[in-house]
Phi, psi and omega in degrees: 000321180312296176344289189313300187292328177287332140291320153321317160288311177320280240268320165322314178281350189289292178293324164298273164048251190293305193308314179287330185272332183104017207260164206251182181027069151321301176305337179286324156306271188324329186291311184295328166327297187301296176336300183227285178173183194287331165308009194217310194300331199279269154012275195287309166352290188311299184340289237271005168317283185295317159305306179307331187280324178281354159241020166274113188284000000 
């Protein structure tokens, strides 16, 4: 059940998120969630999170 709700938040956050920075391919967070697991999903979001904050001035 954790599993579940924890994906749930991931894509939910994925998508507030992505949405508010403009960022592109969303889906590839979610793909990587489903595939391999929130351990993959969650990690690379932040990664590519932060660059985009870091190169928005």
């Amino acid at each position: 059940m954790d599993v579940i709700v924890s994906s749930l938040v991931l894509g939910t956050f994925v998508f507030s998120e992505g949405s508010r920075l403009k960022m592109k391919n969303l889906w590839i967070y979610i793909a990587s969630n489903l595939l391999v697991g929130v351990s993959l999903g969650l990690p690379l979001f932040l990664l590519m999170r932060q660059r985009k904050l870091e190169e928005t001035p």
